[in-house]
N, C-alpha and C positions, 0 to 999 in steps of 0.2 A: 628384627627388621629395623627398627628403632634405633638401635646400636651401630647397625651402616650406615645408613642415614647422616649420623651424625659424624662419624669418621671420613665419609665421603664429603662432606660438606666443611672437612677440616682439611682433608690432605689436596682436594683442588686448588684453594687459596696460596698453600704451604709451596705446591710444585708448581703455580704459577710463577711465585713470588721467585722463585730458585731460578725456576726458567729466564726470567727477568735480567736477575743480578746475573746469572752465567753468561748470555746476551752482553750485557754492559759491559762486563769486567775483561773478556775475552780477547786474546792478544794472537795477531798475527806475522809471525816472525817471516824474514822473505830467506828465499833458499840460496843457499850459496852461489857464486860461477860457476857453472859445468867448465870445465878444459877443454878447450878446443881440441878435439879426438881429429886427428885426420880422416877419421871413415868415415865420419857424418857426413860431410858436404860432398862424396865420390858422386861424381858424373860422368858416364860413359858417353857423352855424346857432347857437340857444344853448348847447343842452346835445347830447348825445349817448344813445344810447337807454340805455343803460347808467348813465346818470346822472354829474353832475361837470363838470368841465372838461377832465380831464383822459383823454389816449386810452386806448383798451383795454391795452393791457401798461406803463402808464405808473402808478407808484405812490407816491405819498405817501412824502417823507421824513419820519421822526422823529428830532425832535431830540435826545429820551432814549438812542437806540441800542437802543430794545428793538424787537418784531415786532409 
């Protein structure tokens, strides 16, 4: 029991420590341009009831960076 114990109380630290540095060190590459596929943006109709072109949770970028 003794023997866990103390192996427990060694590998918590060890796999915190790990968890940490992988955390810190961890790199987020961004993904390529998709090609504009002509089938994405198909609309059978003009507009949409909601108005725009664009679909319901799809939103306008601004270029200024504000909201």
């Amino acid at each position: 029991m003794n023997k866990w114990r103390t192996v427990t109380f060694l590998a918590i630290p060890a796999c915190a420590a790990f968890g940490v540095y992988s955390f810190a060190t961890a790199e987020h590459g961004h993904g390529e341009e998709q090609p504009a596929y002509s089938y994405l943006k198909r609309r059978s109709r003009e507009q949409w009831p909601w108005g725009g072109d664009l679909g319901l949770f799809e939103y306008p970028h601004k270029e200024d960076g504000g909201h």
